[in-house]
Every structure is written in C-alpha cells, then in structure tokens.
C-alpha positions as CSV (number, residue, x, y, z in Angstrom):
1,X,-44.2,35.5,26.9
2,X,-45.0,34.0,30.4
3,X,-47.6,31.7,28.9
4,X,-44.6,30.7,25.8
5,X,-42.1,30.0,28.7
6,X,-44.2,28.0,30.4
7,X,-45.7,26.1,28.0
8,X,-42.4,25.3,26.6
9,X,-41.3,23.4,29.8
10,X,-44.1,21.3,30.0
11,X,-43.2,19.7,26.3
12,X,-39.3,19.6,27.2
13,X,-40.6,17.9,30.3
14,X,-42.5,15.2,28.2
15,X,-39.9,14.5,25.4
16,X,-36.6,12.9,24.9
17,X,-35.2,14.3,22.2
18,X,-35.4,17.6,20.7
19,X,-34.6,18.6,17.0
20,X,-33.8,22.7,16.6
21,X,-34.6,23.8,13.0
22,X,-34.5,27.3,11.1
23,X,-35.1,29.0,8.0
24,X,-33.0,28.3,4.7
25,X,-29.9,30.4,4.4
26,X,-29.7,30.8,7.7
27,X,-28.4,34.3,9.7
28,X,-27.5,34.9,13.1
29,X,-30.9,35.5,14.8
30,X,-32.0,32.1,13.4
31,X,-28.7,30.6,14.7
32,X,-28.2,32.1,18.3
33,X,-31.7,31.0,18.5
34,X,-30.9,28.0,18.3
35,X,-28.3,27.6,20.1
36,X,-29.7,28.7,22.8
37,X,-32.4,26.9,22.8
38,X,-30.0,23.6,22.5
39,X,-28.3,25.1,25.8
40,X,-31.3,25.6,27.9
41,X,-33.1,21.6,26.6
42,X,-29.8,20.4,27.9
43,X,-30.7,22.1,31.1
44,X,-33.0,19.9,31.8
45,X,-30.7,16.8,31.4
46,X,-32.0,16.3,27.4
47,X,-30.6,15.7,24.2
48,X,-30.9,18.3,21.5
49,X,-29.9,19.0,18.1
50,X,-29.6,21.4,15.8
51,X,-30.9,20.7,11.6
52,X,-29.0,21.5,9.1
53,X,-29.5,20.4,5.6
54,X,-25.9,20.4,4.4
55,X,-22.8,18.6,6.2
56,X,-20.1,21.3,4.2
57,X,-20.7,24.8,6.6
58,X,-18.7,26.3,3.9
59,X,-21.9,26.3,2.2
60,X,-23.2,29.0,4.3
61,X,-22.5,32.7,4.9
62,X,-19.3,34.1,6.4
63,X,-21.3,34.6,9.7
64,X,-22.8,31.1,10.4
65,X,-19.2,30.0,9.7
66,X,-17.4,32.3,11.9
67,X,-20.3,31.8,14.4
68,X,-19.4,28.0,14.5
69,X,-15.6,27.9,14.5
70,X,-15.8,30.1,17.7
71,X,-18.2,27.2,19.4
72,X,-16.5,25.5,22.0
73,X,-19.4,23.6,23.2
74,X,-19.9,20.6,21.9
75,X,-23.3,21.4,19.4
76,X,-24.2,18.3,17.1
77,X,-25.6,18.9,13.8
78,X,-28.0,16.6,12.4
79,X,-28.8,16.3,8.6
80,X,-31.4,14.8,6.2
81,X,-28.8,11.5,6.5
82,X,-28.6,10.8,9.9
83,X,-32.1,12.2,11.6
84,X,-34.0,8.7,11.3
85,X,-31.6,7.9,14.4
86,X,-33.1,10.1,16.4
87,X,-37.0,10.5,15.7
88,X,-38.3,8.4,18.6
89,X,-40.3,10.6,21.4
90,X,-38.9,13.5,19.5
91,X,-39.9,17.3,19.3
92,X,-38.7,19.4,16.6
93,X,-38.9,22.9,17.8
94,X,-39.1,25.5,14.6
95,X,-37.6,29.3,15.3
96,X,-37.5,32.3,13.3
97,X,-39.8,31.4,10.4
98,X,-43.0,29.6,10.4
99,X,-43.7,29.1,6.3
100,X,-43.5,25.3,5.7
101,X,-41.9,26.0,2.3
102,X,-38.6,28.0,3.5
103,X,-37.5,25.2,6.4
104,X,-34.2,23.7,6.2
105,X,-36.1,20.1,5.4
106,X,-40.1,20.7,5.4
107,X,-40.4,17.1,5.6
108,X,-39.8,16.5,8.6
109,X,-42.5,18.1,10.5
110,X,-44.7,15.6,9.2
111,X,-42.9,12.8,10.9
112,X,-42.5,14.3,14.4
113,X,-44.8,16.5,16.5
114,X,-43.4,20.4,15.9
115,X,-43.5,23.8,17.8
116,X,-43.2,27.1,16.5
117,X,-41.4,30.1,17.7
118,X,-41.5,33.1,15.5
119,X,-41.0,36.9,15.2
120,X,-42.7,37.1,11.6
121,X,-46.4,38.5,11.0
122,X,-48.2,35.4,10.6
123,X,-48.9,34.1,6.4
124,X,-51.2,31.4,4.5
125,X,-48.1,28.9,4.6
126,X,-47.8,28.2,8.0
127,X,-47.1,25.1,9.3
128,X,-50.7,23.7,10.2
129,X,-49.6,20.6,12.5
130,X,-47.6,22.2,14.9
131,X,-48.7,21.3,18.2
132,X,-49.0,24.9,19.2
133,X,-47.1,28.1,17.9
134,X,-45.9,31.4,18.8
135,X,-45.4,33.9,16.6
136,X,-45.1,37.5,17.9
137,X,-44.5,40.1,15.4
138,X,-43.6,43.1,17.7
139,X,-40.3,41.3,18.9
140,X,-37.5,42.5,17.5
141,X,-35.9,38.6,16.9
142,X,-36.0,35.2,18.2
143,X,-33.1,35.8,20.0
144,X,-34.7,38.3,22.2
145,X,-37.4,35.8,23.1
146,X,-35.1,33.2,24.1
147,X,-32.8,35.2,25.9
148,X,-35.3,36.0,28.1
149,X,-36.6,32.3,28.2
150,X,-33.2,31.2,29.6
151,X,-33.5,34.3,32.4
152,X,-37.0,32.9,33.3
153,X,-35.5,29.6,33.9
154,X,-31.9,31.1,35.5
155,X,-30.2,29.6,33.1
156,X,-26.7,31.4,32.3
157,X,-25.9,30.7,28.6
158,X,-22.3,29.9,27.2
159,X,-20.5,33.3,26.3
160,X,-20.2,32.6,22.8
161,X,-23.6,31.9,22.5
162,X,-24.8,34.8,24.2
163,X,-22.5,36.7,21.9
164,X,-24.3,35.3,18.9
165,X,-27.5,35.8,19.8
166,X,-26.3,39.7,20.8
167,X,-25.6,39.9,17.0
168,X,-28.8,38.4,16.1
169,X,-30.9,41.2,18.0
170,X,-28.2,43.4,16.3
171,X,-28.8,42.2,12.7
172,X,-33.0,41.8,12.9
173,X,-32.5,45.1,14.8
174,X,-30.6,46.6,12.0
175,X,-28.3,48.2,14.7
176,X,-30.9,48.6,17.3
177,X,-32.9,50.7,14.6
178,X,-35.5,49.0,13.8
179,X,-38.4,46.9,16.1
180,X,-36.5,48.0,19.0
181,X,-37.9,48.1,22.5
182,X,-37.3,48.9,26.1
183,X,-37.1,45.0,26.1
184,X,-34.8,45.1,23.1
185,X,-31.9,46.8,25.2
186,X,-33.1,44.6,28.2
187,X,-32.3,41.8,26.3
188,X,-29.2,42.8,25.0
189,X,-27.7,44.1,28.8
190,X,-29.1,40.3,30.1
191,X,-27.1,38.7,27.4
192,X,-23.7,41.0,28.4
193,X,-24.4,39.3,31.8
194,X,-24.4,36.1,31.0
195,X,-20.7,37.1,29.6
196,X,-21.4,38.5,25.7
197,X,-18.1,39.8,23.8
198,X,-18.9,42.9,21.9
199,X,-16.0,42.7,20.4
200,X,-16.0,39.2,19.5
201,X,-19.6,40.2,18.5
202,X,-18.3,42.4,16.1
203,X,-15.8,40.2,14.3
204,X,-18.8,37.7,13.8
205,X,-20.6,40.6,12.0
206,X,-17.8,41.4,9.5
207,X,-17.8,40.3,5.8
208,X,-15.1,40.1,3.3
209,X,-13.8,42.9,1.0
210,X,-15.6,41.2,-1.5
211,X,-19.2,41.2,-0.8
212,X,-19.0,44.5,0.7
213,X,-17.7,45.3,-3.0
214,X,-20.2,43.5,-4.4
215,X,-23.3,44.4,-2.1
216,X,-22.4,48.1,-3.0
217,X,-22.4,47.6,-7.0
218,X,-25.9,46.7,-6.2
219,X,-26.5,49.8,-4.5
220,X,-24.8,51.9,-7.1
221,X,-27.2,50.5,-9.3
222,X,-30.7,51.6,-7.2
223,X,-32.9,54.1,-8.0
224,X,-35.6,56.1,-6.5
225,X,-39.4,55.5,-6.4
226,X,-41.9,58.3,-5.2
227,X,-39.2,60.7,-3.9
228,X,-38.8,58.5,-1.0
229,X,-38.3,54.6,-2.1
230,X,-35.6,53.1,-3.0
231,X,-35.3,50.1,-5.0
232,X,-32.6,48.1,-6.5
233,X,-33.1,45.6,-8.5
234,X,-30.2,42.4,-8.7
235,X,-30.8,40.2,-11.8
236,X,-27.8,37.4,-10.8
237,X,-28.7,35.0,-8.5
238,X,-28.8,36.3,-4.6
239,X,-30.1,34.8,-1.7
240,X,-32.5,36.7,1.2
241,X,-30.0,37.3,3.4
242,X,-28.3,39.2,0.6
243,X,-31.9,41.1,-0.6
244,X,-32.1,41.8,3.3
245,X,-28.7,43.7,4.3
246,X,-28.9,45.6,0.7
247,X,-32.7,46.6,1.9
248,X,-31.4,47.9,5.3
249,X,-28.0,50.1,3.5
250,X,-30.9,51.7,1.2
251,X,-32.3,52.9,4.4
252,X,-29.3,54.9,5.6
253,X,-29.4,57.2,2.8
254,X,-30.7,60.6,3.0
255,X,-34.5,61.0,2.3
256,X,-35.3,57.4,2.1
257,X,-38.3,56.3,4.2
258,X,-38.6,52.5,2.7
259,X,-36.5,50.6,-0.2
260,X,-37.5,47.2,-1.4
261,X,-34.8,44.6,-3.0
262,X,-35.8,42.3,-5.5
263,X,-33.7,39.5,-7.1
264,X,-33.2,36.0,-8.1
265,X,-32.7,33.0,-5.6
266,X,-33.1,30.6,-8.1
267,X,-34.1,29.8,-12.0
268,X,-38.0,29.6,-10.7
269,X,-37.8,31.8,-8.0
270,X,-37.8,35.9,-7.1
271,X,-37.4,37.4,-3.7
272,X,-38.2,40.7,-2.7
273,X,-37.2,42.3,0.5
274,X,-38.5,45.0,1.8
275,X,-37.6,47.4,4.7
276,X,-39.3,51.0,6.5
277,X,-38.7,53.3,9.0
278,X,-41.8,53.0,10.1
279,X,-44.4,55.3,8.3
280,X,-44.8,53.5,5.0
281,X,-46.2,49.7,5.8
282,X,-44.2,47.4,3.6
283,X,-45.8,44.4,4.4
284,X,-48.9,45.8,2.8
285,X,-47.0,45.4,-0.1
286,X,-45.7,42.2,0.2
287,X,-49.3,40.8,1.7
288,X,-50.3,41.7,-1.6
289,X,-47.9,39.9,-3.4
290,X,-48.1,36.8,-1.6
291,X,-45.8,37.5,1.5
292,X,-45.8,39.4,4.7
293,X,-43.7,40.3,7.6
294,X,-43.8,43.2,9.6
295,X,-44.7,47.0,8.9
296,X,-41.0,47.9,9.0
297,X,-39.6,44.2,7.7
298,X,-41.1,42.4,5.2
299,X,-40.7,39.7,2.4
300,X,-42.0,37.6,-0.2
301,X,-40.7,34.8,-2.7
302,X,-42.4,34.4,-6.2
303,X,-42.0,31.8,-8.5
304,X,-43.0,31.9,-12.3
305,X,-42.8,35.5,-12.5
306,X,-40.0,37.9,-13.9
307,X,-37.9,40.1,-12.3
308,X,-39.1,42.7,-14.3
309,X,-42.5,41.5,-13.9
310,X,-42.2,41.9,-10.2
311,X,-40.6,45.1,-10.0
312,X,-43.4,47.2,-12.4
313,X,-46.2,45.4,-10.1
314,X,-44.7,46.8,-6.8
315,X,-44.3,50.5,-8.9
316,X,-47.9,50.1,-9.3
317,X,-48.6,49.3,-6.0
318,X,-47.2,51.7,-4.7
C-alpha cells in the first residue's frame, strides 16, 4: 500500500478541494472510510466533503444514522444541490466500490478528475476516467486501508471515527471471519489506539426489534442447495445491505459452506448476494452472471430478469 499512500499525497498536495463519495445504500465500511479520509485531507490544511445524494439521513439505515448523531466533528455533507459550489480544482476521491452505476451520483465523475480506492475484485463497469485506481481485493475493507493510511502519515483520528471504521472492518469482516489477516487485527489494535470504543462500536452495530424480526422471516424461509448452499430468496423489495447480512446469518448455520441471497431493489432490478467460507468461489458465480467480488464475498445486480429467473440460473450453475 506504500505506493497508494504515497501517491495519495501527491494529489492532496495539488488540489483544493476534495469530494469523498461511496456506494448507494451505504454501510459502515463505506462510511468510516470516509470519514477518515475527510480527517486525514484536513490534515493537510484542505477542505473536504463527504457526497450524499439525499439531505433526509433518515433515509438511510439505522447504522449510518447512529453513526452520524454520535459525530462531534464538524463533517459537511454535500448533495446533488449544492456541489456546483465547490467543483473548482476539485478531486473526488471514490471508496469502497468502483462500478460507475452503483455511486451515490455517477455524474459527477465526469465533471471532476476522480480516484479510486476499493476492496472489490475488479468488473467491466469500472469507472474508466479515474485518474488512477486502487482496488485490492485481498483487504478485508476500505477501512483497513485507510486506517493504515492515517498511521503512515501519524495522523491520530477522532475517536468516534476510529470507532466507526472499527465496525466497518467488523461488518466486511463478518466478525473477523471472513478476509481477515494478520493486518486485519493490526488494523483494528491501531484503531483502539487512536481511542476506538468497543462499546460504543457495538451500539452502532445494533438494529431494531424489527428488522431483526424481519431479517429472520427471510431466513425461515431458505432452503438448501447441494447439501451445502443455502439460498433464500426475498420477493419484496430489499436493498444490498439487507441481501448482504441475510447472506452472512446463512453462513452460521450448521453444514453450510456458501448461501447466496437474491431479491428485489427495485421494479427493474434484482440483487444477489453471495457469501463462502472459503472453498466454494462465489464470485465464479456471480462473474458469470454479470458481477463479481471476491471468492468469499460476492455480488451482482440484474435488471430485466425475474427473480425466479435468477434463482433457477444460479441452481444451474451450480
């Protein structure tokens, strides 16, 4: 990451502004990324800003909300109404996705000059006019990269924020499960340093009676593939973050090795999710339907194409 680090100075060395923007629906990873991120441009004496495409935070899940009411740095939001005022020698750094079609506001990298940081195996929609791009598929999150970023550049991060990206390693980690390293843990004992609250870390991670209810009607409703994969498929409208945890739960039950989510994030549109332990290679699967991700984490969205549709091709494929 020594060549990321430093190339990432020299561009927040030659701009003014900086714009940070994730992936739609947002989770912790994407957030504490970007965050700190914000924290370490400011470092420098610059002005940064995170996107987000809606001015209501209700709008997003529990977590992002929870996340933000515990902020007491002052972290301002910009939105599709107010960025014009602030394009001028402007980067806008991209984390934890790469895909021009699931950004917060694809536009926008065609008005500014872009740079990608990204833990996702690398697919055909990537955004081609980024200035350069790093996408490393063997790191557990974002988080982890730009924790160590800001110990490269002894920069100690705000507690909260270290806190939130803490539960960002946990979540992409599923628990420190999954895509876990040596430099995993590092990142995670670094980030207690610079003053994380596992407990607070742990209020940020809770949900409400309610979608624990409703996450496990899903999973009440799974079934078994092949002796050792679980699927479950939601036909109401979800979104991935949803498809994602339900994907991880199906992997704490006895005798499953992989389970794969698929349901509806909108009238046109099906996601899958799909997650491993490691010796089947979901993203195999999801290459071959048009996504990717890792062998243990993977993903795709498909539009014009029934749920049911989607479900009997992945039986096939596998």
């Amino acid at each position: 990451m020594y060549n990321l680090f430093e190339k990432l100075k020299e561009v927040i060395n030659k701009y003014d502004n900086f714009i940070i923007m994730g992936h739609k629906d947002p989770d912790l990873d994407c957030l504490g990324a970007s965050l700190g991120l914000c924290e370490i441009i400011e470092s420098f004496g610059k002005k940064a800003y995170i996107f987000l495409n809606n001015k209501n935070l209700q709008n997003y899940n529990s977590n992002i909300n929870q996340a933000f009411e515990r902020m007491q740095k002052d972290i301002i939001c910009v939105t599709t109404h107010n960025y014009k005022k602030i394009i001028n020698n402007t980067l806008l750094i991209v984390v934890d996705v790469h895909s021009s079609d699931r950004l917060e506001y694809p536009k926008l990298v065609d008005l500014v000059d872009t740079v990608v940081i990204d833990h996702h195996i690398k697919n055909k929609n990537y955004i081609k006019t980024a200035k350069f791009m790093y996408i490393d598929s063997n790191i557990s999150s974002v988080s982890e990269i730009i924790t160590y970023f800001a110990k490269y550049l002894n920069v100690n991060l705000d507690g909260v924020i270290s806190t939130i990206l803490l539960g960002g390693i946990e979540i992409d980690t599923n628990g420190f499960n999954l895509k876990t390293t040596n430099f995993t843990y590092e990142a995670a004992s670094i980030l207690m340093e610079m003053g994380a609250d596992s407990i607070l870390k742990q209020e940020l991670l809770k949900e409400s009676k309610s979608q624990y209810i409703k996450r496990a009607s899903y999973i009440k409703n799974s079934f078994i593939v092949k002796k050792n994969i679980a699927m479950c498929v939601i036909s109401k409208i979800t979104n991935t973050i949803e498809l994602a945890e339900i994907a991880e739960e199906l992997l704490t039950f006895e005798d499953v090795e992989a389970s794969f989510v698929i349901g509806k994030l909108d009238q046109n549109t099906v996601g899958v999710s799909a997650r491993s332990l490691g010796v089947i290679d979901v993203s195999d699967i999801m290459k071959q339907l048009g996504g990717g991700g890792h062998t243990s984490n993977a993903a795709t969205q498909i539009k014009n194409k029934t749920i049911n549709e989607i479900k009997e091709n992945i039986i096939k494929l596998l």
